[in-house]
N, C-alpha and C positions, 0 to 999 in steps of 0.2 A: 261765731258764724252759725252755732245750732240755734235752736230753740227751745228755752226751757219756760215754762207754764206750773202753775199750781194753783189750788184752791181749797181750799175750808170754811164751814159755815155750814147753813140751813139747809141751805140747796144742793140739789144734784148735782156732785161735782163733772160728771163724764159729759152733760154737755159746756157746761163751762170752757172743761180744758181743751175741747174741740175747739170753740168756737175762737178763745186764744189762740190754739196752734195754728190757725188758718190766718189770724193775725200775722203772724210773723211766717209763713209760708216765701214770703220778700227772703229773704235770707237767706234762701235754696236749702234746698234739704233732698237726701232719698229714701228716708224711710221715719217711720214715726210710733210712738207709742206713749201711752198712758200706763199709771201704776196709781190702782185704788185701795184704802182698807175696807174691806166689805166681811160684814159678818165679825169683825175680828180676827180677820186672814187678810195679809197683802195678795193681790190676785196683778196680774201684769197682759196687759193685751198689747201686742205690735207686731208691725206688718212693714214689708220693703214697698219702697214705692210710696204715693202719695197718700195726702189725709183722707182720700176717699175708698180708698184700701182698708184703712184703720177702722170708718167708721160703715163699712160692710162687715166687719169681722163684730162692732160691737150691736150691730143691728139686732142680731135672735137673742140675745142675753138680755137677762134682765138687773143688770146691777143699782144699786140705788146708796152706792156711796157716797158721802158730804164730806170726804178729804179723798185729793189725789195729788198728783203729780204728772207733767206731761212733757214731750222730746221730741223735737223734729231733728234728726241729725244728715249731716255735711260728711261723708265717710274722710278718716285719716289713718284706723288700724282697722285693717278689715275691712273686705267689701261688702258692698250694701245689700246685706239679706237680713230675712227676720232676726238670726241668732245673731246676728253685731246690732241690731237695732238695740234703742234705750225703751225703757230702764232695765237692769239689770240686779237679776238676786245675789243675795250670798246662798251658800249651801241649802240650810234649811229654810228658804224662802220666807224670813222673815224680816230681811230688810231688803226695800228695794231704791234704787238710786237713776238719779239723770247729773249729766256732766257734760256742761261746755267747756272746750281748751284741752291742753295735750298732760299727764303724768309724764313728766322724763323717765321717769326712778321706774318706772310698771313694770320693767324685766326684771328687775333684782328685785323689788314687791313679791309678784309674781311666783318667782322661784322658791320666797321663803315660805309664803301662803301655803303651796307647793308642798313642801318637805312637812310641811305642821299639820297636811289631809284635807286642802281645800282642793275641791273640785271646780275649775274652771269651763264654760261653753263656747264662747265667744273669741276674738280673734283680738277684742278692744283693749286700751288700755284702762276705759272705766271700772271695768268690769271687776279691777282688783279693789277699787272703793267697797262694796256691801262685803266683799270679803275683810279686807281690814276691818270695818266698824265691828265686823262680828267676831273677827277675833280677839279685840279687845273688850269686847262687852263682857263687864262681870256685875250687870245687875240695872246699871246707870246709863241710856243710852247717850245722851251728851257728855259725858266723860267720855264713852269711848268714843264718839266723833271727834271730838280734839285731840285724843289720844293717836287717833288714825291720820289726823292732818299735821300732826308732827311728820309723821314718816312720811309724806308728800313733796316730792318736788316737780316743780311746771307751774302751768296756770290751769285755772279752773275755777267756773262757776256753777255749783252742785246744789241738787234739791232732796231728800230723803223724806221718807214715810220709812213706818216698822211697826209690825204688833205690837212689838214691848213698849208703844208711847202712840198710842193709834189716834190719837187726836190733835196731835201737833205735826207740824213741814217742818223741820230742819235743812235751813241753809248753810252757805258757805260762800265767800268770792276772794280770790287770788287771781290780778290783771285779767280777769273776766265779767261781762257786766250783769248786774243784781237788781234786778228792783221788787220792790214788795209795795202791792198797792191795798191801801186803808180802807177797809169799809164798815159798815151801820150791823155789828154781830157774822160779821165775815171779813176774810182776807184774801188776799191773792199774793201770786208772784211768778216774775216773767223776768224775761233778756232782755226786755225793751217795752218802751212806751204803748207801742200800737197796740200790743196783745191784752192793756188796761183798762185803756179812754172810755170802754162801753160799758164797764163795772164801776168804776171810780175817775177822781180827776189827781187823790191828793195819794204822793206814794213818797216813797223814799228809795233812795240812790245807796246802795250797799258801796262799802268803800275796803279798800285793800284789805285783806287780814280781819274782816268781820266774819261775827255769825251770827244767825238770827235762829229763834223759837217762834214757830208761827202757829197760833189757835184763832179760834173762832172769835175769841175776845180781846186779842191784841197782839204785841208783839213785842219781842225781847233782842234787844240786840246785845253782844258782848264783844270783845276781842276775840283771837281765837285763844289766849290764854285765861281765858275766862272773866277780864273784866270788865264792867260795864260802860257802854258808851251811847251816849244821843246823838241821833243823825235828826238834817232836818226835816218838815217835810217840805214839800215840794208841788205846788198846785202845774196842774197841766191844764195850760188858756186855750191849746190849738183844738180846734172840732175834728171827731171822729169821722168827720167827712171828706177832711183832708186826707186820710186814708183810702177813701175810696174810689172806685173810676170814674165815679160820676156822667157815666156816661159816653165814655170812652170805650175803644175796645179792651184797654190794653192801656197798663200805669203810665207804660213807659209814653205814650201819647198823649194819655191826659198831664205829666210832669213836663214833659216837652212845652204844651201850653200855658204852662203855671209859669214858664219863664219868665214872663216881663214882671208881672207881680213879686216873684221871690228875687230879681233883681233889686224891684223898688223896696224892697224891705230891707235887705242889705244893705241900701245906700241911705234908707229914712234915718233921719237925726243925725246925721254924721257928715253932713256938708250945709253947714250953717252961714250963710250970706255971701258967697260964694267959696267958702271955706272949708278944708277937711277940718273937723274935728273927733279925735275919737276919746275921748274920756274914759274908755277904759283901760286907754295907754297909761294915762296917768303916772308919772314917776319914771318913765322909760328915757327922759328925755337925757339923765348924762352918761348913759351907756349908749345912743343915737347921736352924741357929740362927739365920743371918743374911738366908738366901734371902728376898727380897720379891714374888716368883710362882715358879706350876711352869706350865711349858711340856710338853704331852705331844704328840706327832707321830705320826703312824701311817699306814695305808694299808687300806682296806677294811671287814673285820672286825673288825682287832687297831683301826681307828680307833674302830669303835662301843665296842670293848672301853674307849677313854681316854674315849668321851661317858661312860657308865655310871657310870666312876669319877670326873668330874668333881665331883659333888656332894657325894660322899664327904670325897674330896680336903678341899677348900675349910671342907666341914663340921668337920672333925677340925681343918688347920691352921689355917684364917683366915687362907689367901693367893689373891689370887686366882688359878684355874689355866684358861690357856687351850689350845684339844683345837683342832689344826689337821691338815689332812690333809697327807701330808708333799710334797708332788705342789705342793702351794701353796704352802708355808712358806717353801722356801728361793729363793722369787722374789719375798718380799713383806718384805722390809728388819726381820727379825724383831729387836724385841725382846727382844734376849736380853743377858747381860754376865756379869759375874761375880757377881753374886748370884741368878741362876736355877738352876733345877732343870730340867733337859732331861728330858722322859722320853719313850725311843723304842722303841716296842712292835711287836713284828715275827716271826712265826711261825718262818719261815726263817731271821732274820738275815739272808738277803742280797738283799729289798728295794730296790731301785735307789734310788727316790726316798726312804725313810726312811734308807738309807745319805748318801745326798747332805745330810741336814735335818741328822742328827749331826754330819756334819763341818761344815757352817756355822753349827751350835751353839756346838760347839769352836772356830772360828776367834775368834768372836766371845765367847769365856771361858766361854759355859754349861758345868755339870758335867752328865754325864752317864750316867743308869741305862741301860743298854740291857734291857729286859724280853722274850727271846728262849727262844725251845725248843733252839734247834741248838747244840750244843756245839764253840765254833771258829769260828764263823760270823764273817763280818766286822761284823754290829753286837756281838758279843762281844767279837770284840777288841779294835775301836776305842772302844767306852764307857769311862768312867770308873770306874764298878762295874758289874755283870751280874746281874739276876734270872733264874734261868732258871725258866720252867716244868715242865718235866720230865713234858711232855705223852706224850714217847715218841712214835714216829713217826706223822704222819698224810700218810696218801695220797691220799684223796679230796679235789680240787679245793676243794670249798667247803669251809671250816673249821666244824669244830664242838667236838671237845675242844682244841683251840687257843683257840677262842674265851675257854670258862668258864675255862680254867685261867690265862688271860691273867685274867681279873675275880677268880680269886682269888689271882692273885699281886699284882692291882691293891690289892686290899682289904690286902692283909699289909702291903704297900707304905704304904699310906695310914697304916694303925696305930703301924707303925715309927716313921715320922717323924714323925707326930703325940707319941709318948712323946718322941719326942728333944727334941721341941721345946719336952715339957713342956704340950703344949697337948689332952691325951688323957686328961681326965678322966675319960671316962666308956666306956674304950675296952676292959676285962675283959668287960661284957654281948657288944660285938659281935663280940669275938676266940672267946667261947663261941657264939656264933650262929657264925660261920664256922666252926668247926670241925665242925656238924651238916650244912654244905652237903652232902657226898659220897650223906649218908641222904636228903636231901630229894632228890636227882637220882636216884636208886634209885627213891622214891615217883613221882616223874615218869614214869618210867619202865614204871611196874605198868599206867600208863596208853592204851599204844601202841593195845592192839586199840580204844580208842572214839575215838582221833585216824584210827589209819587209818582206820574207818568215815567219819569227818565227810569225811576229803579225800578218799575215794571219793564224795560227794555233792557236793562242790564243785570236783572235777576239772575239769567242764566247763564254767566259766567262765573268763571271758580278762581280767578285771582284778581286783584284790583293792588294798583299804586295810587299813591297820596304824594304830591311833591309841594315842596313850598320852602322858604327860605326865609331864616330872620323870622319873625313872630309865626309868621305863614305854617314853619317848618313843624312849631310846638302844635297850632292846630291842626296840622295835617296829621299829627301822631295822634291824636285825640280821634279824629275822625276814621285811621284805621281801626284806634283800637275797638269802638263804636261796632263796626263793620263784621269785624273780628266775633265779637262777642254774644251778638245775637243772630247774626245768621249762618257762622261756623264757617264761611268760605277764607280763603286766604285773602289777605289785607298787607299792605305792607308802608311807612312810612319813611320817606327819606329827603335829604336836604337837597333840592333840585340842581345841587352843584356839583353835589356826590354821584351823580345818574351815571354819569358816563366814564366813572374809576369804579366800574364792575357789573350794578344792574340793570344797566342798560342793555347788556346783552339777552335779558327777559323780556323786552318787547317784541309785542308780537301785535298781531290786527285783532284776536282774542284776547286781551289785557284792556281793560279801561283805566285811564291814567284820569285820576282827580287832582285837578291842579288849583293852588291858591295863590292869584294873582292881585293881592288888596294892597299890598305896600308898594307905595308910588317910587322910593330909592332902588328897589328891585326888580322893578315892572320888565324893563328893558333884557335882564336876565334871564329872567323866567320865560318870556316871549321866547327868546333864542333858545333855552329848555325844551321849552314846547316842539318847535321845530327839528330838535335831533329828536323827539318820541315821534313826531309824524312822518319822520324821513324813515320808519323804521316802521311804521303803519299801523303803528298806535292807537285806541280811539281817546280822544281828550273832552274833557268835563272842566270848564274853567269856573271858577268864583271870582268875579270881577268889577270893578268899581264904576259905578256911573259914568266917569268921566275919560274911564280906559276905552279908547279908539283901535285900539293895537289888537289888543289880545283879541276879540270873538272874530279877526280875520281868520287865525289861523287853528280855531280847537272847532269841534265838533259838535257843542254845544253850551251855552252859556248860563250860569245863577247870579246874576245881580245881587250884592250887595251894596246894602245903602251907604252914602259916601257920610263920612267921620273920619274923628283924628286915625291916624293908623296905630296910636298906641293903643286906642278905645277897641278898633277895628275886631281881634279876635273874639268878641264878648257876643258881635251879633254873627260872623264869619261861621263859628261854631254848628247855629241851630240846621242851614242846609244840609250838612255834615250826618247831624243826627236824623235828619227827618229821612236823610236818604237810606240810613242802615234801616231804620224803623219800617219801612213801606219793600225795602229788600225781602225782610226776615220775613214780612207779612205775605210777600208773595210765595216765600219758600214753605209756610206755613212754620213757621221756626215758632216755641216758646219763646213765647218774647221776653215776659218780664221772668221770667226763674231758667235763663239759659244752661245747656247740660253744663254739669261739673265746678258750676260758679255758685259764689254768696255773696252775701250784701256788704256784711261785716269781717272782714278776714281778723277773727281773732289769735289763730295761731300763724305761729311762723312760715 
């Protein structure tokens, strides 16, 4: 979830690692620093607060380093002031470190460091990394960096510089992400893709238990027991434009619009003459004969994303499938063996706790899809087959084209195995409904100026419900959580059945009640819902089907959605939802895309 940067070569490294850190800025972060060799001395500049804190502090100086290192950090030990910021020295300030993910072991570390005459500043648990390497250093700096990730336990993805070897970066990755991007008498390396594309295209993807020696002139990868290994590399096709706002205010608006596009990429080659095909199933088919349930895991969005398609699921196969958050799964003696279907759904791929649910899927024989956007990721690797979405990069904290494209690779997913299994009678009408999704989120879309109007009217209210029932109920949670996220007011989700065994007694004529009324077997339900919120003086917001007569009699105001299957429905149901937090947050003046206390990537637990 931090951000780690680095660079060597010809060039001035300090604006380099700026100009990365701001890359990966998406990520959330509160405070940042860089660590350069200058002179033949590691020197370390950081600041709490944003990268324009940092690059005020490096304004009057005149450094003119060609190797550094750089850190946006996510606080987890220590609150966010200078002295918890990265990087961090050892004693005599000759080595200095950045680290994304958590040390478990850093208190008994710590304590030994401790008794042996290390002097500690900081509150973190990085902190005892430049201390270890230095007390194992007897001459050989890479001896003792291995030497010191023996005694490490957790995750972590670590960068190092040191006088004693002033021309190379020393890496490191344990269930944290690595990459090292290749250039013409230079190198880099980052947490992620974005903070590359404007240096280079071709990098490579650090894998569990590597480490790498980074100069101006290449790169060495080993084990961490010192033996050697080839990774590949990896050309990156997408434009660095994709990254940017293009003229938007704000990611999360310009991502908002990239929705139809990054649907239709998801769905491109994968529904051939009216057909799902997914060929990277490949070989799935006699675990999808035999399987006796599907298991889907997830964390946040990508988890409303497995509620939504639970119905589906179950609908097509006739197994039953259970949607667990993955935060829970792997502490609750799961049901899993060798006849399940794991499905682990994950924006990033590299997810801490939906990382953790797949391998205790695996240990215990589940097969497993990983349904991921990042190409390399570690729930890519480690799955058994890979959906990817092909959402293309999103930067703004709260997910929104991650979301849909994750429900329509759910939906292909569902169809797939449902043919395999022989059990998908009736599955040409919904494969042709899915393929109109990208037109119906365009139509959605036509719609912005009368959502902005409504959340310009209900800006100034401090709590809001979501009701909805049956698929309704997953996008209603999606939509508080939305709500929730960038504009900081209370939000709340619930199944419009549940209203009145307990929160219904929180209506009030202050409370805006968002209600989704798109499923025609529910319609009649939710109508009589609506009625106990009005009888109670509620104000109501309905999302409602063209052909729904009933519903705009009795709410307060109305957002059309265009009529499709109701299985299709939640894919375009979603974007009012988001448009409406997005033009909330904009009235509240909220950060929008880097909201308090959030990141993009949750790599620790």
């Amino acid at each position: 979830m931090c951000g780690i940067t680095g660079y060597v070569g010809r060039r001035q490294s300090i604006p380099i690692l700026i100009s990365q850190l701001k890359r990966l800025e998406y990520r959330g972060y509160d405070s940042a620093g860089i660590a350069m060799i200058e002179h033949g001395s590691v020197e370390i500049v950081r600041s709490a607060g944003k990268i324009s804190a940092l690059e005020a502090l490096l304004a009057g100086q005149h450094f003119r380093s060609n190797i550094g290192i750089g850190h946006t950090r996510w606080a987890t030990h220590g609150a966010p002031c200078e002295v918890n910021a990265h990087p961090h020295y050892d004693c005599e300030h000759n080595i200095a470190v950045v680290h994304n993910g958590i040390i478990e072991n850093y208190l008994e570390l710590k304590e030994m460091l401790t008794a042996a005459g290390h002097k500690f500043q900081s509150e973190t648990d990085t902190e005892v990394l430049p201390h270890l390497v230095e007390h194992f250093y007897k001459g050989d700096l890479e001896d003792a960096i291995r030497e010191a990730l023996k005694h490490i336990r957790g995750s972590y993805a670590l960068a190092l510089v040191s006088r004693h070897d002033p021309k190379r970066i020393f890496a490191a990755r344990c269930q944290s992400p690595l990459i090292i991007g290749l250039g013409d008498g230079e190198n880099f390396l980052a947490s992620d893709i974005p903070a590359l594309v404007s240096y280079t295209r071709d990098v490579i993807i650090l894998e569990d238990g590597d480490m790498a020696t980074i100069d101006c002139g290449g790169v060495k990868i080993t084990r961490f027991d010192g033996s050697p290994v080839e990774r590949e590399v990896t050309h990156v096709t997408w434009d660095i434009s994709a990254a940017e706002k293009g003229g938007y205010e704000h990611f999360m608006l310009k991502e908002i619009h990239e929705q139809p596009d990054a649907v239709r990429n998801t769905l491109r080659g994968r529904i051939v003459e009216g057909r799902v095909m997914l060929r990277e199933l490949e070989g799935i088919e006699p675990l999808v004969k035999r399987m006796n349930r599907i298991q889907v895991v997830a964390c946040g969005t990508a988890y409303h994303a497995g509620c939504a398609a639970k119905l589906l699921l179950e609908e097509l196969l006739r197994v039953p499938v259970s949607v667990d958050l993955a935060s829970e799964f792997r502490y609750s003696n799961p049901l899993v063996d060798e006849n399940t279907l794991v499905v682990v759904v994950s924006q990033s791929g590299e997810t801490a706790d939906s990382l953790a649910a797949l391998r205790e899927s695996r240990s215990r024989g589940g097969t497993v899809v990983g349904v991921v956007n990042v190409v390399g990721s570690s729930i890519a690797r480690e799955s058994d087959f890979v959906l990817y979405t092909w959402a293309g990069p999103e930067i703004c904290v709260a997910s929104t084209k991650a979301y849909l494209t994750q429900l329509a690779a759910l939906n292909l997913l569902a169809i797939y195995l449902a043919d395999v299994r022989g059990t998908g009678a009736n599955t040409s009408c919904l494969t042709e409904a899915l393929q109109t999704a990208p037109k119906l989120v365009e139509k959605v879309l036509r719609m912005e100026a009368k959502i902005a109007g409504l959340a310009a009217e209900l800006a100034d209210r401090e709590h809001f419900f979501f009701l909805g029932r049956g698929r309704d109920y997953a996008v209603a949670m999606e939509g508080a959580l939305k709500l929730k996220e960038i504009t900081y007011l209370h939000a709340e989700a619930y199944a419009a059945g549940e209203l009145k065994h307990g929160p219904l007694a929180l209506i009030t004529h202050e409370i805006p009640v968002i209600c989704l009324v798109t499923q025609k077997a529910t319609r009649e339900k939710m109508v009589s819902n609506i009625k106990e919120v009005k009888a109670r003086g509620g104000y109501c917001v309905a999302l409602v089907r063209p052909d729904d007569d009933a519903t705009p009699k009795v709410v307060d105001a109305v957002l059309p959605i265009p009529a499709v299957d109701d299985r299709i429905i939640p894919i375009p149901a979603a974007v009012p939802l988001q448009l409406f937090a997005y033009y909330v947050a904009r009235a509240l003046n909220r950060e929008i895309d880097q909201p308090r206390n959030l990141a993009k990537s949750v790599t620790v637990e």
